[in-house]
N, C-alpha and C positions, 0 to 999 in steps of 0.2 A: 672703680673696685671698692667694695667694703672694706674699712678699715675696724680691722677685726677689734684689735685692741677696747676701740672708744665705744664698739658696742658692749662690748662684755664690763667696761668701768659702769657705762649706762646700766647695764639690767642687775648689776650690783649693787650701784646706789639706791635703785630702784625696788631693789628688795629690803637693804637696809633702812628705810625710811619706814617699809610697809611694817617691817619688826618693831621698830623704837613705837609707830603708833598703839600698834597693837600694844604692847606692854603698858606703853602710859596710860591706856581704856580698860583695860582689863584688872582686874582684882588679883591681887597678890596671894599665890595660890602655888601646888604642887601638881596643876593640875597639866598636863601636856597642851600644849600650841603648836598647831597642823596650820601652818603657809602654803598655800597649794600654789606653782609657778605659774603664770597668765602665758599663753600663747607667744614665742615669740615676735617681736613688729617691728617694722622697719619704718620711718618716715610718717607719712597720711595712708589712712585707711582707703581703698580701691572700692566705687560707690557701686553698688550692685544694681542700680535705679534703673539702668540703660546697657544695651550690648555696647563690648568696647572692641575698638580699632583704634588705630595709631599707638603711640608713645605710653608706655605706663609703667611705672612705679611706685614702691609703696606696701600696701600690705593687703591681700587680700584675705578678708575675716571670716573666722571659725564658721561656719553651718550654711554660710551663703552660697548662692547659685548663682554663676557669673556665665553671662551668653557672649560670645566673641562672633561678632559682624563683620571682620576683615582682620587684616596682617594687624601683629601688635610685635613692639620691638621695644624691650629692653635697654636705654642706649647705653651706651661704653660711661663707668662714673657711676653706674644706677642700678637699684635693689628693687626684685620683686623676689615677696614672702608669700607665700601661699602658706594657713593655717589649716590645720587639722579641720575635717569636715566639708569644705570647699566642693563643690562641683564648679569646673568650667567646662560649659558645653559650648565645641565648638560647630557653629549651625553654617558653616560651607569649604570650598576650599580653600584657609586659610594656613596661616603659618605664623609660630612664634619664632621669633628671632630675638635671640639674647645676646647681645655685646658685652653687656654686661653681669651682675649677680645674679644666678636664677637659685630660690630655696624653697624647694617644695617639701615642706616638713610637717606629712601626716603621721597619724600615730595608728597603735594596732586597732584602738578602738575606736579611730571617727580617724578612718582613710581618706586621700584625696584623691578626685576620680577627673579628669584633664581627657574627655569623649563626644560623641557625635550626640551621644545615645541611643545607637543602633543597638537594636537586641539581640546576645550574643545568638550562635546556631550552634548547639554544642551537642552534638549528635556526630557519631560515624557518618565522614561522605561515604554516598550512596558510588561514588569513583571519584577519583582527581580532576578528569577531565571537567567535572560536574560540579566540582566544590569550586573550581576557577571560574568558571563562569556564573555563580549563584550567592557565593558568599562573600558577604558583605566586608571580613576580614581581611581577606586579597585583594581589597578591590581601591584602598586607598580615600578614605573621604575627607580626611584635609593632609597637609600637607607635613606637620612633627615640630617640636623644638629643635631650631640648629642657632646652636653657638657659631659667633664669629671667633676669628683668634683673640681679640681683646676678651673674651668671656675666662676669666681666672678662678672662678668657686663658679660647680654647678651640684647643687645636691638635692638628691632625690629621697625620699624616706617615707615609705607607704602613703605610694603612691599609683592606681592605675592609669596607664594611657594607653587607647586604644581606637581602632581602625583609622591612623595614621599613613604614609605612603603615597600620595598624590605625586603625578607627573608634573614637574614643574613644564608650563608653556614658554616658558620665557625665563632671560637670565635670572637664576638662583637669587634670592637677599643675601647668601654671605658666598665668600671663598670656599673655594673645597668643594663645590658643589657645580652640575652642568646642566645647561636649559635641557627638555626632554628626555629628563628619563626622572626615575621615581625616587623621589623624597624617605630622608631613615627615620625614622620614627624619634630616633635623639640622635644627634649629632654633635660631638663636641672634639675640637681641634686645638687647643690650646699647650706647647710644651714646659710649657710654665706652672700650667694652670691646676686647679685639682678637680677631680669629676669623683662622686662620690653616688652610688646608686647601691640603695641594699631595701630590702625586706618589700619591692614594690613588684607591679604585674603589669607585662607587656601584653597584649592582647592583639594580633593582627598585626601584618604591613605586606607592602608588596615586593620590597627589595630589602635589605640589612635592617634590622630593628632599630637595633644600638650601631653606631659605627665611631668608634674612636683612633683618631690618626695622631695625636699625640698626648701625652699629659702621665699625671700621677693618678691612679685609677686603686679606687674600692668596690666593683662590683658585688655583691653577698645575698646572699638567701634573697635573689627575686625569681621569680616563677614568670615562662618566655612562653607563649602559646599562638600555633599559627604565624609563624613568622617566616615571610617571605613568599610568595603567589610561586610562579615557575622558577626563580631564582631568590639568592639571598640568605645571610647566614641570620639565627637570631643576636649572635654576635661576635663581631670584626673587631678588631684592635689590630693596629698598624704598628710601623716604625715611630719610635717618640712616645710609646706607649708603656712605663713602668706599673705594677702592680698587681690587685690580686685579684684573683675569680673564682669566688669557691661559693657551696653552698646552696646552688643555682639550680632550679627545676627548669628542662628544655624538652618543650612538648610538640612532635610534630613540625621540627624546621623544614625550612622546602630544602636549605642542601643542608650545613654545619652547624649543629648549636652556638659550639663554638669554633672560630679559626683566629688564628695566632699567627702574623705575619709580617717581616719587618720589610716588607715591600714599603719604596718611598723613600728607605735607606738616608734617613736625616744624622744628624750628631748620634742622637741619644738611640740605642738600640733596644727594642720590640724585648721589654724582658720580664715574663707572666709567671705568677704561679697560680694554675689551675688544679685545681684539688676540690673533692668530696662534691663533686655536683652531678647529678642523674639526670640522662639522656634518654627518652622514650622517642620512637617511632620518626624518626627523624631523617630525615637523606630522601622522599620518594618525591617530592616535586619538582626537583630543580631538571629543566630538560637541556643540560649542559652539564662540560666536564665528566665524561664518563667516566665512571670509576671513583669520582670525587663526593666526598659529602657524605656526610652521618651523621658525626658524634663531633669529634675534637680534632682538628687539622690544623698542624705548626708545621711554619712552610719557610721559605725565602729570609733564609740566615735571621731567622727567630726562637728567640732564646726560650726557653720554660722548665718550671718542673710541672709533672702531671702526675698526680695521686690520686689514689681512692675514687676514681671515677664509676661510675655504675650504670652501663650502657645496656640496654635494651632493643630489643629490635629494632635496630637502626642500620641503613643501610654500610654504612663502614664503620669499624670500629676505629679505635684510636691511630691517627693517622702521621705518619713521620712522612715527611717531604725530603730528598736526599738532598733538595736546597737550604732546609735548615741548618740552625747551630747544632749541629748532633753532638759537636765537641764539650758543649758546656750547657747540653738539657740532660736531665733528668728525669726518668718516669719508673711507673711500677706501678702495683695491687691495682690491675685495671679489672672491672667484673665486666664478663661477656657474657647476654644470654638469647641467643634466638629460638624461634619459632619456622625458621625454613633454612632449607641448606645453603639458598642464597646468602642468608646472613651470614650462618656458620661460616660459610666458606671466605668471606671480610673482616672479619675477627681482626685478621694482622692484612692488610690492606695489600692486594697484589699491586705490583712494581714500584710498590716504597720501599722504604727502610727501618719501619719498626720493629723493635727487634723482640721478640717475646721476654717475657720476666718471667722468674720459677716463681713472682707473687701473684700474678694475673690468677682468674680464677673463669673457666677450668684451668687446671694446671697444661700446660702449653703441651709438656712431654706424652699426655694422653691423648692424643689427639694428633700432633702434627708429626708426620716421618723421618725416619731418620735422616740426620743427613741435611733437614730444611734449613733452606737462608733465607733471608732479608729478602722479601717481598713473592717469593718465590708462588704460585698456588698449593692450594694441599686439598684434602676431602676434608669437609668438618661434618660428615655424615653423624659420626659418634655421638656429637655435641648437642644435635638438634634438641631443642628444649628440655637441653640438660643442665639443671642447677636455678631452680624457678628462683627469683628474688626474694618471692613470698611477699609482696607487696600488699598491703592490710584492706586496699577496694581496689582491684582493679582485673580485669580480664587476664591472666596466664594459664596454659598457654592461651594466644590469640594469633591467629591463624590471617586474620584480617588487617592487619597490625599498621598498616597504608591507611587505611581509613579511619585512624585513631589517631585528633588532632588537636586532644584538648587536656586540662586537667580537672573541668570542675564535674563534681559529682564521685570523684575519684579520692582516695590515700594514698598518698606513695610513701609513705610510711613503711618501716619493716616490721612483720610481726615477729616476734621473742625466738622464733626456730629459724629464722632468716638464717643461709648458707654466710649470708654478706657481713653478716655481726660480727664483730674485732677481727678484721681482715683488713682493716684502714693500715698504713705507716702515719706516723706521728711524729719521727726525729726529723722535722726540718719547722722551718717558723717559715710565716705569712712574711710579704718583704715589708707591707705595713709601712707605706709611700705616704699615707694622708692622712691628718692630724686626729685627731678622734674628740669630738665635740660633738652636744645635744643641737647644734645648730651648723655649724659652719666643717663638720666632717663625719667623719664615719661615726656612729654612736657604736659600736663597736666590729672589732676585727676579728673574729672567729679563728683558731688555731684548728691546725688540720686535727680532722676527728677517728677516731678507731674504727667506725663503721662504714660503709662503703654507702657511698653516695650523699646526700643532701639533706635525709632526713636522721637524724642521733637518736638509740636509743636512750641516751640519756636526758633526751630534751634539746637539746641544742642543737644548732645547724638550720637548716629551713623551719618557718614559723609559721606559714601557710597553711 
C-alpha cells in the first residue's frame, strides 16, 4: 500500500528546493514567480520501448503510448501512476490485475485513454438484435482492471476505458470473480479500501461496467456509454459499499444505469447517495428480469437518498425494491420524460414500492388516479412527451429512442427555458466517504445541485 504521508513530505521538499533555487538565480525583483507542479511519480519510470506483461510498477510518463502483450498485475506493496496524456493500448485478451495502488491521474486537457483502439460506432443501431452481433462495444476485447481485496487506493481521474468485458476461460486472477462468464470493465472489492472515480468515460462492456462489492466510493461527473451487451448495469454497487454517485451521464445501459444493493449482506451496509445524474435511453437490452431495469434500482435492504435525477426515456423509472431499506432511504425531485406510453406508463415501476413525491416532475397528481398505491399500474397516456428537458443537442421527442446508445456528438446540457432548472433539492450533503487530494482522492466532491440532472447551469456538475 502507498504510504501516503512520505509521498506528500516527498513532493514537498521537492518543491521547496525547486523555490529556494529559483530565488537564489533569479534577480531580486517585484516581479511574480509561476512554479508550474510536474506530473505526479511514483518510484522508476515504466519504459515505453517494448509491449508489457507480467509485474509492473512505477510511473507511467506524460504523452507516452504503452502496448500491453499479456496480463500485467500490480502486486500487493506496489504503485502504478499513470500520468496525464498516457495511451495504453491493450493489443489482446488481457487483463489488469491490481493488488495493489492503481492511480490513473489524467487531467481535462491531456486525458488518459486505457483501449484496444477499436473505432468507436456511434450512430443509432440499425436494431438490437444487430448492434449485439456487430458492435465492437458488446463484444468484450480484453478482459478490465480488477482489483483483488489487498488493492486499498484505486483512483481514476480523466480517464477513458474502453471495450473491456472478455469471457474469462479459466479461473479469474483475483477473488469475486468466476471462470466463464464476462469480466467488469473496473472491478474493485476492498472494505477498507477507497475507490475514487470522477470526471472519466466508460465506453463499452458486456456485462456490469463498474462493479463495486465493497469500499468507500466517489463516483462524480463520469459519462457511462454502451454498457452492457444483453445484460449488465453501467453501475453495481453491493453490500460494503459507502458513498456518493452523483453527476454521472448514463447513456444506453443494457438494464440499470445505476443499481444500488446490499446483496452479499457483509458488516458494513450498501449506503449511497445518488443525486443530480441523467439517464438517457437505458433499460432495452437486457433480455432478463422483466419488468426490471432502466434508470436507478435500490433493492435487497439497500440503503440511499436519491435526488435530482433526470431520467429520460428509459425503460423504468426510478425503482424501489420492497426488499430495500425503505425505512431509512430517501428520495424525491425525480424528472420523468418519455416518448411512448410504454415509458410513461414505468414512471413509478409496477409491482414495487416507489412511492410518487409532490416534487417528481410531472407532478405525480396530474397524471396518476385517484386512489393509486405503491406499484399499482395507471395510463400515463397524458404524459407522453410531456415536459421535453430541452436538452442543448440532442433529438426530443425521439421516437427511436432504443436505438440511441451513445453521447458523442450530442449536449446534454440544459438550455436556459429548461422545465428542469431549479427543481434540484439541495438540503442534504454528499456523505463524502474519501479523502479529497490532487492525487490520492477525490479532487473534489460536488454538493447536490438545484438543477435536475448532471449538467449545472451554473457550470458545475458534469464537465464533459
Amino acid at each position: 500500500m502507498i504510504n501516503m504521508k512520505r509521498f506528500t513530505r516527498h513532493v514537498q521538499a521537492a518543491f521547496a528546493l525547486s523555490v529556494l533555487i529559483c530565488a537564489g538565480a533569479c534577480k531580486k525583483s517585484n516581479d511574480a514567480v509561476t512554479v508550474s507542479t510536474p506530473p505526479f511519480q511514483s518510484g522508476q519510470a515504466v519504459s515505453s520501448s517494448s509491449p508489457l506483461s507480467g509485474s509492473i510498477k512505477g510511473t507511467m510518463l506524460s504523452g507516452q503510448t504503452y502496448s500491453v502483450a499479456g496480463d500485467i498485475t500490480v502486486n500487493a506493496g506496489d504503485t502504478l501512476v499513470i500520468q496525464p496524456g498516457v495511451t495504453v493500448k491493450i493489443t489482446g485478451q488481457y487483463d489488469f490485475i491490481v493488488r495493489g495502488t492503481f492511480l490513473s491521474l489524467g487531467t481535462q486537457a491531456s486525458p488518459i485513454w486505457i483501449t484496444t483502439g477499436t473505432a468507436h460506432q456511434d450512430q443509432p443501431f440499425s436494431s438490437i438484435t444487430a448492434s449485439l452481433a456487430s458492435d465492437p462495444a458488446l463484444k468484450g476485447g480484453w478482459y478490465g482492471i480488477n482489483c483483488d481485496t489487498t488493492c486499498s487506493l484505486f483512483v481514476m481521474k480523466w480517464t477513458h476505458v474502453e471495450f473491456a468485458g472478455a469471457t474469462f476461460a479459466s479461473t479469474p486472477p483475483v477473488s469475486g470473480l468466476t471462470a466463464n462468464t464476462a469480466s467488469y470493465e473496473i472491478f474493485f472489492q476492498n472494505p477498507n479500501g477507497i475507490f475514487v472515480m470522477e470526471d472519466s468515460w466508460i465506453y463499452g462492456s458486456t456485462d456490469d461496467a463498474v462493479r463495486i462489492t465493497d469500499g468507500k466510493i466517489s463516483v462524480m461527473r463520469n459519462t457511462f456509454e454502451k454498457c452492457g451487451s444483453n445484460t449488465g448495469e453501467a453501475l453495481n454497487v453491493k453490500s460494503g459499499t459507502v458513498g456518493d454517485i452523483a453527476y454521472n451521464l448514463f447513456v444506453g445501459a443494457a438494464t440499470n444505469g445505476t443499481k444500488m444493493s446490499n446483496a452479499g449482506a457483509t458488516a458494513i451496509q450498501a449506503n449511497l447517495h445518488c443525486y443530480n445524474n441523467t439517464y438517457v435511453d437505458c433499460g432495452y437490452r437486457s433480455d432478463t428480469y422483466a419488468g426490471h431495469g432502466g434508470s436507478i434500482d435500490l433493492e435487497k435492504q439497500g440503503k440511499a437518498y436519491i435526488y435530482n435525477n433526470l431520467i429520460v426515456d428509459s425503460r423504468v423509472g426510478l425503482r424501489i425494491v420492497n426488499t430495500a431499506d425503505t425505512t431509512n432511504s430517501l428520495y424525491g425531485n425525480t424528472y420523468n420524460y418519455g416518448d411512448s406510453l410504454s415509458v410513461a406508463d414505468m414512471f413509478y415501476s409496477v409491482g414495487d414500492v416507489t412511492h410518487p413525491q409532490t416534487t417528481d416532475i410531472p407532478t405525480p397528481s396530474s397524471y396518476l388516479p385517484s386512489g393509486y398505491t405503491e406499484g399499482a399500474s395507471y395510463d400515463g397516456t397524458s404524459v407522453v412527451s410531456v415536459g421535453n428537458p430541452q436538452f442543448k443537442n440532442f433529438p426530443l421527442p425521439n421516437y427511436q429512442y432504443q436505438n440511441y446508445n451513445y453521447a458523442s456528438g450530442f449536449d446534454f446540457h440544459l438550455n436556459s427555458t429548461s422545465p428542469a432548472i431549479g427543481k434540484g433539492y439541495t438540503s442534504f450533503a454528499p456523505l463524502a466517504v474519501v479523502p479529497v487530494s490532487a492525487n490520492f482522492g477525490a479532487t473534489a466532491i460536488t454538493t447536490p445541485g438545484s438543477d435536475m440532472g448532471c449538467y449545472q447551469s451554473n457550470g458545475t456538475g458534469n464537465q464533459h
